[in-house]
PLY file of the C-alpha trace (Angstrom):
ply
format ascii 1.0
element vertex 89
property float x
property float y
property float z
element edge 88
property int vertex1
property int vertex2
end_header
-24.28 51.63 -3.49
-21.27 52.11 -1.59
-17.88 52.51 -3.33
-15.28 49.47 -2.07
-11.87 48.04 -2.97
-12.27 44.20 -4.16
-9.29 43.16 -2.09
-6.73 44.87 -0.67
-4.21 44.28 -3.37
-7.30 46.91 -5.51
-6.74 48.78 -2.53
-2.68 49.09 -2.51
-2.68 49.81 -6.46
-5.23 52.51 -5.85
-3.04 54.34 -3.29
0.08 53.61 -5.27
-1.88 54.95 -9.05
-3.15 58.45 -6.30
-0.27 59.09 -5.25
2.09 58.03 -7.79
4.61 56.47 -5.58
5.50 52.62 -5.29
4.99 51.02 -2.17
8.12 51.86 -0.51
7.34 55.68 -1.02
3.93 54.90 -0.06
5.44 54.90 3.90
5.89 58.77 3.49
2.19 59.66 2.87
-0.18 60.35 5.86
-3.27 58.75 7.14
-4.60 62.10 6.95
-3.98 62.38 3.02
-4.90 58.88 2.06
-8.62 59.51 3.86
-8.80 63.28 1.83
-8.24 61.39 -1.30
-10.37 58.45 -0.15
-13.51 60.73 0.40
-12.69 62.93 -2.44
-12.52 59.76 -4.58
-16.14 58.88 -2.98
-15.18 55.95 -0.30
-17.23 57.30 2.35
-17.34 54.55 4.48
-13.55 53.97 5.78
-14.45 51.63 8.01
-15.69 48.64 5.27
-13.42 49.47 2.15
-11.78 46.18 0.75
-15.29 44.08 -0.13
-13.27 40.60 0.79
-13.02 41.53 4.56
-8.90 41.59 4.66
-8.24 42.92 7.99
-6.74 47.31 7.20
-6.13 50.09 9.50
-6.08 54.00 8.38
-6.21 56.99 10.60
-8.30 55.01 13.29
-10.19 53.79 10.33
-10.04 49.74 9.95
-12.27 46.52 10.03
-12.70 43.65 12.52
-11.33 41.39 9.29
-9.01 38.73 8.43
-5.54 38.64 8.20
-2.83 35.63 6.63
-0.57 34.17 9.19
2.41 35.59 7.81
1.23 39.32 8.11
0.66 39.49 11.66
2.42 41.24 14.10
2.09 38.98 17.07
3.53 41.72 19.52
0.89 43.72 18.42
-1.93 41.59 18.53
-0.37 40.62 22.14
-0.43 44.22 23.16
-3.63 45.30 21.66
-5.88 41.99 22.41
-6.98 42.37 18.97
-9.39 39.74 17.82
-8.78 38.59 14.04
-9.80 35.40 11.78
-6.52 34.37 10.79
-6.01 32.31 7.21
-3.30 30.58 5.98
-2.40 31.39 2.31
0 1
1 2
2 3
3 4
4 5
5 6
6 7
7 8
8 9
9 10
10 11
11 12
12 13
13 14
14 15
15 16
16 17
17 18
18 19
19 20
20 21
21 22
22 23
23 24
24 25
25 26
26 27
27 28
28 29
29 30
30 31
31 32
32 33
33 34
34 35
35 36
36 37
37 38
38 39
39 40
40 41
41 42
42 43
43 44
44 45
45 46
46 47
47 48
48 49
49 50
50 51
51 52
52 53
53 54
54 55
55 56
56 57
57 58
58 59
59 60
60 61
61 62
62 63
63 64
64 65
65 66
66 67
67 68
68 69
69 70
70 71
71 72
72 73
73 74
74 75
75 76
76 77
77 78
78 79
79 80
80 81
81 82
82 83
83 84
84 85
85 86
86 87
87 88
């Protein structure tokens, strides 16, 4: 069975617990040392890690997933033609 994050909330906590920094600090850790931990801490598959689908992006690592309203980047998803479900909270 593969190893997943319930939400990304489990998923946040996780990297903030790892790396014992609070989510401000979190900005001055690399993609490249969250995936180390990630596959040291047996989450091979970094492309589905949060079970509930929530819509991530690591290292070139991500989902096709949701994302609430209020979290988008609209010049991004502009840019990038990204597809996403989006849900209101």
């Amino acid at each position: 069975m593969k190893k997943q994050f319930a939400n990304k909330e489990a998923f946040e906590k996780w990297l903030e617990d790892v790396f014992s920094k609070d989510a401000f600090e979190m900005a001055y850790v690399s993609d490249e040392e969250i995936i180390e931990k990630l596959l040291e801490c047996g989450y091979t598959d970094l492309d589905d890690l949060l079970a509930d689908g929530h819509a991530y992006q690591i290292g070139g690592h991500g989902n096709n997933g949701w994302m609430y309203e209020d979290e988008v980047d609209w010049q991004y998803i502009d840019k990038s033609e990204l597809k996403a479900e989006l849900r209101k909270r």
